[in-house]
Each structure stands twice: as C-alpha cells, then as structure tokens.
C-alpha positions in Angstrom: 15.6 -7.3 -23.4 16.0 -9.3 -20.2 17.5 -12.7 -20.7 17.4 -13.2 -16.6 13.3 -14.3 -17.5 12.1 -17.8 -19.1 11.0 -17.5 -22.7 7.6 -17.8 -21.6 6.1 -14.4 -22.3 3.5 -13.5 -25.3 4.5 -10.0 -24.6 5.3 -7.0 -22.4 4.8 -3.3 -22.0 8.2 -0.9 -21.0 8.2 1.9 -18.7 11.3 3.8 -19.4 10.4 6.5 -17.3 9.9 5.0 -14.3 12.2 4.7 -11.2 13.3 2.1 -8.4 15.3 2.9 -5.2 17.9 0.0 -4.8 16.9 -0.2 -1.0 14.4 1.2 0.1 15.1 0.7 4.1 18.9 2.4 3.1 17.1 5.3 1.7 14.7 6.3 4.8 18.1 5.7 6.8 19.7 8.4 4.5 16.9 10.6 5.0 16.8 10.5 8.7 20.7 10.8 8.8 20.0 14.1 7.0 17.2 15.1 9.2 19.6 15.1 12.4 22.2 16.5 10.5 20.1 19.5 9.8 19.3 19.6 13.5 16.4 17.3 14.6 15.8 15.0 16.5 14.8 11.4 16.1 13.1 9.4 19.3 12.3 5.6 18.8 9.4 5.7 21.1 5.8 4.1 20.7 3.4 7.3 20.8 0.0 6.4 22.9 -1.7 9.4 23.5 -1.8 13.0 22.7 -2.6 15.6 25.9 -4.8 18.8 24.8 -4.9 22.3 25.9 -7.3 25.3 25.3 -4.7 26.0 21.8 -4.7 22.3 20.7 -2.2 19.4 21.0 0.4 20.4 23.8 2.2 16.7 24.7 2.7 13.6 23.0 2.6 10.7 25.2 4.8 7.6 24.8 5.8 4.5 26.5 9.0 5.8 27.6 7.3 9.9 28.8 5.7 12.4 28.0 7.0 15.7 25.2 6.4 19.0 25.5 4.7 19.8 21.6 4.0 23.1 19.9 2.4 20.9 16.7 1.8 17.7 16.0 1.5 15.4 12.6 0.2 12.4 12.6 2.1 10.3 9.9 1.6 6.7 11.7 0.4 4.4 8.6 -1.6 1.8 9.3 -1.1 2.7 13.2 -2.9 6.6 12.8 -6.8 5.8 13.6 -6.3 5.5 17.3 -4.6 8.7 17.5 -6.8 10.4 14.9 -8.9 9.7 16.9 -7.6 11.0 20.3 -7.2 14.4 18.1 -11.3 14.2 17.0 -11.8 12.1 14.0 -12.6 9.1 13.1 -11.5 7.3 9.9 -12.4 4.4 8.3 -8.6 3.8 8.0 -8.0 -0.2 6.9 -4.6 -2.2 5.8 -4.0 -4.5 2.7 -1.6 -6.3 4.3 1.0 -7.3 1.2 3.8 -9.6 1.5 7.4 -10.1 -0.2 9.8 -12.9 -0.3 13.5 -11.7 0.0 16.4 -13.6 -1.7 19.4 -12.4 -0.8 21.5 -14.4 -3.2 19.3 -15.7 -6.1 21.9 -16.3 -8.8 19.7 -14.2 -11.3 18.6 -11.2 -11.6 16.7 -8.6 -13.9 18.0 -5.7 -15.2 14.7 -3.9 -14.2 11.7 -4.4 -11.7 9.5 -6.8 -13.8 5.8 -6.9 -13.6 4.0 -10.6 -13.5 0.4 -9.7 -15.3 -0.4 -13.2 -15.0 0.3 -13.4 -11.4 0.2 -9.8 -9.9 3.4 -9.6 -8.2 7.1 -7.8 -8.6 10.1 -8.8 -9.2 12.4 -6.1 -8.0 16.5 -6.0 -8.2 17.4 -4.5 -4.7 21.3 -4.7 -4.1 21.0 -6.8 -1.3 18.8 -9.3 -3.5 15.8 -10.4 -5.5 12.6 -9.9 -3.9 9.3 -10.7 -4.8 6.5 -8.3 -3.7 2.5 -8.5 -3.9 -0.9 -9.7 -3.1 -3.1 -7.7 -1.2 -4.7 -9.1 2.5 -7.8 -7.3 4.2 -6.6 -8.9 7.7 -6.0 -5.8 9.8 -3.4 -5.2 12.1 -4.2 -7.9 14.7 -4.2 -11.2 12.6 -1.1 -13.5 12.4 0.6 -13.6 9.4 -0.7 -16.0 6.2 2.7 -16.9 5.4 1.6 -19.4 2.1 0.6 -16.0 0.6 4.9 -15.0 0.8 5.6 -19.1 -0.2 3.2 -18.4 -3.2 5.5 -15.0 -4.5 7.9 -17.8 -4.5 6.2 -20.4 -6.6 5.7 -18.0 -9.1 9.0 -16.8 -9.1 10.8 -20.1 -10.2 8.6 -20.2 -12.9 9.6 -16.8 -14.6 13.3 -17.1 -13.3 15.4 -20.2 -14.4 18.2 -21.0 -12.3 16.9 -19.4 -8.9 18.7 -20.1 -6.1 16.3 -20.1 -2.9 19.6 -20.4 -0.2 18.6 -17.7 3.0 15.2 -16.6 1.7 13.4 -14.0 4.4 9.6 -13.5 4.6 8.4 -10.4 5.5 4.3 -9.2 5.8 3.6 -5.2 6.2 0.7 -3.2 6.3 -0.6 -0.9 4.0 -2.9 1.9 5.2 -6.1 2.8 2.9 -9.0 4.5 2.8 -12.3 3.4 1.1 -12.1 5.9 -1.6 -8.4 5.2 -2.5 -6.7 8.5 -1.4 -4.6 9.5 1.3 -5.5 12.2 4.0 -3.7 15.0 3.7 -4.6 17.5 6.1 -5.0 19.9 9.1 -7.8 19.3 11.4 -10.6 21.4 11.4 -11.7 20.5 15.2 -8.2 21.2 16.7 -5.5 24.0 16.1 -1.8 22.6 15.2 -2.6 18.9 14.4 -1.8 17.8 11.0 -2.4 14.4 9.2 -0.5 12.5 6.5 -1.8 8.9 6.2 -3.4 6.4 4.3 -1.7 6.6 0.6 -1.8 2.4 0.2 -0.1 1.1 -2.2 1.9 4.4 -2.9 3.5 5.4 0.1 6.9 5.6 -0.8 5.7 7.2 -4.4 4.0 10.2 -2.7 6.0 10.9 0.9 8.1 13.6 -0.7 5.1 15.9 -2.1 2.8 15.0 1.2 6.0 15.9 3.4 6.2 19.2 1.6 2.1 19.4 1.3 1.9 19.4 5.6 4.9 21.6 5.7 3.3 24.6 3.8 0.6 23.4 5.9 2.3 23.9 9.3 3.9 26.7 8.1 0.8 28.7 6.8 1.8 28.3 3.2 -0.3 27.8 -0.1 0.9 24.6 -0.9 -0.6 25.1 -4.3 -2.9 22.2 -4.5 -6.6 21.9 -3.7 -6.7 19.9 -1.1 -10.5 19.7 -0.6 -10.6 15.7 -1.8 -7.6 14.8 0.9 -9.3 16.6 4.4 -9.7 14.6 7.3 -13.4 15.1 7.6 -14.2 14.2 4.2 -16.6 11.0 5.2 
C-alpha cells in the first residue's frame, strides 16, 4: 500500500477517513488573510495585562500600548494561565512539550501520514517535506529545549524509511497546552462580564479550533451554541 516504508511491519490499521493539511503554518496564514479580508484586524503584539472596569475587561495591554476592548477571548495556548488569571481564575494549565524533525528534501516519501505503534511518532508528507512529529515532555514553558528527543524522531525514521536523505534537517520544540482531565476550556467567565476562554485542547488543537471558534462566537454573541458545555467551564476545578 506504501512502498516509501521498509518491509518491516507485521501489520497496520487504515484510516481512510481521516484528513491531513499539507501545511499547516500555510493554512493559519490563509485564514488570517481571510480574516482581514473580511475586515479585521491582525496586531503582532505580546499581550501582558488586561485593565478592568465596573462592566468587565475594557483594555488589553501589550508591549507595544494599550487597546480600547469591548470583549475579550483568551485563546493564548500554553501562554493563557497568567492572563486567566489577571481575568479571575486560576488553572492548572500545563504543556507536553512535543517535538518534530523537519526534512525538507528526504528523497522519500509516504503517500499518507503513517503511524509508528512501535515508536509513537508521525510521519507526515507536508509539501515542503517529511517531518517527523511526537513524544510528549512535562518541561513547562521555561526549560531549554531536550533536543536528543527531535534527534531520536530521526533515529527512528531511517529505520522505517530506506533511502532518507537527512540534507537541511530543522528541529523544532512546541508546546502543547493541557489540562489534568484531558479537555479543553471552553468558556465565558462566570466572575467577569465579556471575557471568554478557548484553551488547553493538547494534543488536538488544530482538530478542534474550527468548532471552539464557532463555540466562543455563539458565546460572544449570546447564541445557543448547541452543546452542553458544562464539562468545558473555566471554573470546573
């Protein structure tokens, strides 16, 4: 089914169903091409505080100033506890810090992402490359990288693909946001009128930002979304 793998495999299960974005940083560029398109505006600015009035949130302070703010949604990843925080809660909000190996010219390649069982790590065909993606790190946001955890993805790999070429390989670490209980907070805040939160969905970020977008927009907006919500609210623990 993939001749790109070593004959080395007992056996395998096939997804059909699933799907793959072909680059994942290409798509959020897409999406926030569309969003000013539409009319919004995007800032690339470090937010460090949020200001409060007697109605809630009423400016977001960053490095570069402050903004004037009718709402606010918190949607930070790993980077949301401090200004949960600032807005009334506190979260046990932790990273699994996972790791990839990027090759942008790896003279093979699957026809699909491919699964190692034995070794708990992706193979995905991006069209900029191979990577290979997995492991999971409880090292918080302050620790330096463990970068044999990336050199290991690529151990691995020549052992399931024949023939890789290694030529401009990139490590990369990021951090993925989770709670204790596995699910993501998905929410308005109880404490403080027009402060929203959309964090914490792990390994499954990417998998679950269209729904929670349009979750926290019915929310904003004073619409059902449809859902219970009840195991998702800020002030669950």
């Amino acid at each position: 089914m993939d001749p790109a793998l070593a004959p080395i495999f007992a056996r395998g299960v096939y997804f059909p169903e699933n799907s793959v974005t072909v680059n994942n940083f290409r798509l959020v560029q897409c999406l926030a091409e569309d969003f000013i398109a539409r009319g919004g505006r995007l800032l690339r600015e470090r937010a460090t505080d949020v200001v409060l009035g007697p109605q809630g949130p009423r400016e977001l302070v960053t490095e570069q100033g402050r903004h004037s703010i009718d709402a606010i949604v918190v949607a930070a990843g790993a980077w949301s506890r401090d200004l949960a925080r600032r807005l009334g809660h506190r979260v046990p909000l932790d990273t699994e810090r996972g790791y990839h190996i990027m090759l942008p010219d790896p003279g093979v390649m699957p026809r699909m992402p491919v699964h190692i069982g034995d070794h708990g790590f992706v193979a995905t065909p991006l069209e900029h490359g191979l990577r290979f993606a997995g492991t999971v790190e409880l090292g918080g946001l302050q620790a330096p990288p463990n970068w044999e955890r990336a050199n290991v993805l690529l151990r691995h790999g020549r052992s399931v693909f024949p023939g890789l070429r290694e030529d401009g390989a990139d490590r990369w670490m990021g951090f993925r946001p989770s709670f204790p209980d596995s699910l993501p907070v998905i929410s308005g805040s109880p404490r403080t009128a027009n402060a929203y939160f959309a964090f914490g969905h792990g390994h499954l970020g990417l998998s679950f930002a269209a729904i929670t977008g349009k979750i926290v927009a019915d929310l904003a907006s004073g619409r059902s979304s449809g859902f219970d919500l009840a195991p998702y609210r800020i002030d669950r623990w």
